[in-house]
N, C-alpha and C positions, 0 to 999 in steps of 0.2 A: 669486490665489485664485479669482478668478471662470471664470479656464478649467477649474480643478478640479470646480466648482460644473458646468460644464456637459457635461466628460465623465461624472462621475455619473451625470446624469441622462441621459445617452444609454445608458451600460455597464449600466442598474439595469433602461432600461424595454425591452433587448434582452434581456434573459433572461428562457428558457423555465421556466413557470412548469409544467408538464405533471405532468412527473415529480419529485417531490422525494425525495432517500435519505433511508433510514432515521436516518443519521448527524445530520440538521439534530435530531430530538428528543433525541440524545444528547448535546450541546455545550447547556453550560449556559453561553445568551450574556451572562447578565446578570450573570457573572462581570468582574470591573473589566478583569483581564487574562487574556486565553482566546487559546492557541498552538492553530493546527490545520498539523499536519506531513505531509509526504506526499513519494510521489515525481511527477515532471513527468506529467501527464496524467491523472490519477487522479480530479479534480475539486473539486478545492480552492477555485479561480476562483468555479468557477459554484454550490458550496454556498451561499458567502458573500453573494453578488449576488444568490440567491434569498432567503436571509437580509434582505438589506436591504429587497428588495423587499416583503416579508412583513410583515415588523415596522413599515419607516417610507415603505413607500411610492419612487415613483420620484424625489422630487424632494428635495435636501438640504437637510437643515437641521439637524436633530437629531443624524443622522449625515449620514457622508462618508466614499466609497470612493476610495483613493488606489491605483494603480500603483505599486509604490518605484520601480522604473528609468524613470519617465519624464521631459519633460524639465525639470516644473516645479523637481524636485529637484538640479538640474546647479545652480542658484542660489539657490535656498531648502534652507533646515534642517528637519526634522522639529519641531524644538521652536516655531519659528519658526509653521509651520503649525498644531501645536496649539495656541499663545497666541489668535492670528485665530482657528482655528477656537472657543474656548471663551469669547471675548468679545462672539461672534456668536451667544452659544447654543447652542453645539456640545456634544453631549453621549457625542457614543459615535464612535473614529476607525478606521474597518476599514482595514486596510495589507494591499496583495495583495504575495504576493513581497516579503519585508522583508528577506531575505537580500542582496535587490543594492542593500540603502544602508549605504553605512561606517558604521560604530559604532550601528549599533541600536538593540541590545538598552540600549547608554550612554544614550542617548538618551530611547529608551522607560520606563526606570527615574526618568530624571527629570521627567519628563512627568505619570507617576501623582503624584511625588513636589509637583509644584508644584500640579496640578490633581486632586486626589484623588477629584472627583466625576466625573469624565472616566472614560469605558471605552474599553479597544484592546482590538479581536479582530484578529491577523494571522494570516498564512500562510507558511508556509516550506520549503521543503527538508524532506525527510526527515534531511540530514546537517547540519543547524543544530543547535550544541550551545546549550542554554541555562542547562544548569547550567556550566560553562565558558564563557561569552561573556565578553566584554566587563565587563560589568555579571551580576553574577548573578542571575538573574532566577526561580529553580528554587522559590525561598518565596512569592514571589506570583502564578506562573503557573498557570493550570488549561490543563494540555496534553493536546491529542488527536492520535490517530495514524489517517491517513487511508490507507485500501486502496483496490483495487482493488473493482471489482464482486462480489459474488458471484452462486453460481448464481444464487439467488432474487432479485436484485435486475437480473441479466442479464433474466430471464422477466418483470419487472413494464418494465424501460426499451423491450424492443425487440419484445415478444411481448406488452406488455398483460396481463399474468397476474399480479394482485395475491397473494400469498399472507403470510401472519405471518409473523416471523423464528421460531424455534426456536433452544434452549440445546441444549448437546451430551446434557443427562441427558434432557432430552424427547425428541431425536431417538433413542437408544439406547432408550428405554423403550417409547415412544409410534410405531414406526416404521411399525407394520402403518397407524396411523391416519391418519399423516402423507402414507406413501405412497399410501394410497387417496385423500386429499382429492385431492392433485398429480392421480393418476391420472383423477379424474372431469374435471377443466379441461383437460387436455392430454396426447399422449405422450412421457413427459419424454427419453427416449434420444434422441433424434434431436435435441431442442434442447439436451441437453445435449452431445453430440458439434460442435455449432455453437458454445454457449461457450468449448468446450477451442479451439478455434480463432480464435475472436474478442468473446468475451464481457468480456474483464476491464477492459477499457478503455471509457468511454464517451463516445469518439467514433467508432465503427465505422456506416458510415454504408452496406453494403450492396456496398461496392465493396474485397473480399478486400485485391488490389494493394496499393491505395493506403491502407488500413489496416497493412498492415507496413510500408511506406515511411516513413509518420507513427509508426510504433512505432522502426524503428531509428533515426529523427530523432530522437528522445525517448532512446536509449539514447546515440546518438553525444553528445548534449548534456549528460547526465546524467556521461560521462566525463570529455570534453573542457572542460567548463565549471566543473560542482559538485567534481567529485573534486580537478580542480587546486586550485581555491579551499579545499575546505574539509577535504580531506585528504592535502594537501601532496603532491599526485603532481608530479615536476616536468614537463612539456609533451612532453620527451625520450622520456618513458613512457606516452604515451598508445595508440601504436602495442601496445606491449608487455599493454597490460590491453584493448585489442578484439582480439589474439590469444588471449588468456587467456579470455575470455569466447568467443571462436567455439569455441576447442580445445574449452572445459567440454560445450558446449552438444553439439558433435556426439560424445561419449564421455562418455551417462550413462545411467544412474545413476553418478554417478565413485565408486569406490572407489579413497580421496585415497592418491596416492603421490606426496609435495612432492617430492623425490627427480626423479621421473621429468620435472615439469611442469617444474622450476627448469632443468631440461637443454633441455627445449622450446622454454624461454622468454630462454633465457636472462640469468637473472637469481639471484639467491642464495635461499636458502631462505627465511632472516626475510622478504626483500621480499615473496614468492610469500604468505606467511602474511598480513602485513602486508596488501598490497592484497586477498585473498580478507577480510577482516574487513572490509576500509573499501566493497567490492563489496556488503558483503550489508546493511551501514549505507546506503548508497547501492539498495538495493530492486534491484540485478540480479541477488544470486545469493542462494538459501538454505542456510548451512550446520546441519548435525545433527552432536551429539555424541551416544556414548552414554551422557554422565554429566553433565550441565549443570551439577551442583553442583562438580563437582572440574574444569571449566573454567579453563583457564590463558590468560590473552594471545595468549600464541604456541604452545601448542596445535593440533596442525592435523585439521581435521572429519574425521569418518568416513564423512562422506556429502557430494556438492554435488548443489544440484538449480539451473536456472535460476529465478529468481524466480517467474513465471507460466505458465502453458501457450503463452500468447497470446505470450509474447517468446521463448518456444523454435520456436517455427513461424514469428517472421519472421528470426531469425538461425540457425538451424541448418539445416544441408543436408538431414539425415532426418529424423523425429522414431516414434521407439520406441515403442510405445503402454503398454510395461509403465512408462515414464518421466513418460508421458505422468500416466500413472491417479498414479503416485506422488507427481510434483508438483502436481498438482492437491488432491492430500489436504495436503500439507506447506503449502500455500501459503492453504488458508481454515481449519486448525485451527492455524495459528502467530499468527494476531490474537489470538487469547484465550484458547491455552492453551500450557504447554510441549510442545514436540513431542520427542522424542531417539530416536534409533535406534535400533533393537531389538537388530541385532547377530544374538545367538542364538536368540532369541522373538520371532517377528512381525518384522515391518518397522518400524512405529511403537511407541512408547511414550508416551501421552498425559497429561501430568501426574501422572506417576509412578506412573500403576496402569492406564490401562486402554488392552489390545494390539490392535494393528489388522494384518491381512494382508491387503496391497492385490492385487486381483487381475480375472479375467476371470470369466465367469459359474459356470466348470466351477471355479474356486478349491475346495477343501478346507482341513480344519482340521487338518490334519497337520500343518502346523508348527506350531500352535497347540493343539492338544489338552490339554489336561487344566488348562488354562493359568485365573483366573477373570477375570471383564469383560476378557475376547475375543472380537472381532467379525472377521467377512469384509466386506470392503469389496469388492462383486463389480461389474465392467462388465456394460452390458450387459443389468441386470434393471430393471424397473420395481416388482416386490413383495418383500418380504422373504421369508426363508425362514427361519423361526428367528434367530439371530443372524448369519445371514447377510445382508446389509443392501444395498440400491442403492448404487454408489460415487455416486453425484449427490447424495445424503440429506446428505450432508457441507459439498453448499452453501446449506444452507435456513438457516444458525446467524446470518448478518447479512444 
């Protein structure tokens, strides 16, 4: 336990304290047992470790940050560590990556159950089931769901530009205001043309390259590793889902023809369904229905977009910029709201009332006319024009 004690204190007093997300006031930590889910790269790690540092300081005692896969755990138990740990005084057990130790969530249940003044905050996978584990853990969990950056949080990490988060009813109502404040600190198009390219992850460090390299590391891992484990891809078909995923990536917006992709791919139609559901569980693809309520299983979307802007520019050979603007909207108003496909009105559909048409500056309201809370989501402008809105306005919401 004392090597524990002393990676701690190395991993707690290495973290940058600079920048903290907005997310760390969201997770209410002094919940007994608090899930923060996410997918690989997103900043799950460095939340938490800022967390520790915050609250108890660099050196353990009170708490203790563990690694699940390293090697103390090849010969110690979970349960085993939190007895020591809560004999010792131990009062809060942060778990990084708790996906890569056998029986868990078993574990973790009996943990609270013996030590009840004991708190665990862990981390996991986006594709970690916890209503479904092992142990169900779904009645005393407080779970959080971790993203990517957004715009506004891209402009405070890499540009210094502190600004408020905004709800989607303030940025629609409040847009002339919101735009002006942006507009007096900076000129948002040009940084925000830098986001769609490498904003969404926060480890882009200045060097394009070696930014996609570490993003398709991240996707290649994300396949080859979480999907097998945890959505029964068998190994055989690994090749089959980074073709499925380059195919999406270089033909979209896709207008889904299972049909066409199941011949491409060759594989059967359920599977193609199948892995496109367990793809977008897994943070690499976004599907859109145009009716979320009358959603079936196997069901197949009317829309795919690549999960983020930032992972369609390091696997696709072009990238479309009408694709571009699209997933970009799909991908910061799906954290907090229903998105579905407009189909015959508009592009988007925003929790069942209000129509977005994604577009360039010269956008029109022709296919949206006479339609009501319909907006233009336009490239390219920095001021509103009536309800015609900056498409960047869409990332101020976290």
């Amino acid at each position: 336990m004392e090597t524990l004690f002393k990676k701690h204190k190395i991993l707690i007093s290495q973290v940058d304290m600079k920048i903290v997300r907005q997310m760390m006031k969201i997770v209410d930590w002094d919940k007994q047992l608090v899930a923060i889910r996410g997918s690989r790269g997103v900043g799950k790690t460095t939340l938490m470790r800022q967390y520790i540092r915050q609250k108890y300081g660099v050196n353990p005692g009170e708490s203790l940050y563990c690694v699940m896969d390293g090697m103390y755990f090849t010969n110690h138990s979970l349960i085993e560590l939190a007895e020591r740990f809560h004999l010792n005084g131990g009062l809060h057990l942060f778990l990084d990556e708790v996906h890569k130790y056998p029986f868990w969530s078993r574990e973790i249940k009996e943990i609270i159950d013996l030590w009840p003044d004991m708190k665990i905050t862990f981390t996991g996978s986006s594709l970690i089931q916890i209503l479904n584990a092992d142990a169900d853990l779904s009645r005393r969990v407080l779970s959080y769901d971790m993203s990517g950056l957004s715009f506004r949080e891209f402009l405070h990490f890499y540009h210094s530009i502190e600004l408020p988060p905004y709800n989607l009813k303030d940025i629609l109502e409040n847009a002339d205001d919101i735009c002006q404040e942006v507009n007096n600190i900076c000129s948002p198009q040009p940084l925000f043309d830098e986001y769609l390219r490498v904003g969404y992850y926060p480890f882009y460090d200045g060097n394009e390259t070696e930014y996609y390299s570490r993003l398709e590391n991240v996707v290649n891992f994300i396949i080859e590793q979480e999907m097998t484990q945890f959505c029964g891809v068998e190994t055989a078909y690994i090749r089959k889902l980074k073709a499925m995923l380059l195919y999406l990536s270089d033909n979209l917006p896709y207008e889904v023809n299972i049909a066409k992709l199941s011949v491409y791919l060759g594989l059967n139609k359920s599977t193609v369904l199948s892995y496109l559901s367990s793809m977008q569980r897994a943070e690499l693809l976004l599907l859109l229905y145009s009716d979320n309520k009358s959603v079936t299983k196997m069901q197949k979307p009317d829309k795919i977009y690549i999960q983020n802007t930032n992972m369609l520019y390091a696997i696709g050979s072009r990238q479309n910029i009408g694709t571009l603007r699209e997933c970009f909207v799909v991908n910061q108003l799906s954290h907090f709201h229903t998105v579905e496909y407009g189909k015959t009105q508009g592009d988007f559909l925003i929790d069942g009332k209000i129509v977005f048409e994604v577009g360039g500056k010269d956008k029109t309201f022709d296919q949206i006319a006479g339609l009501p809370d319909s907006y233009v989501l336009a490239d390219n402008m920095e001021i509103p024009v009536g309800k015609k809105l900056p498409l960047w306005i869409i990332g101020m919401e976290y």
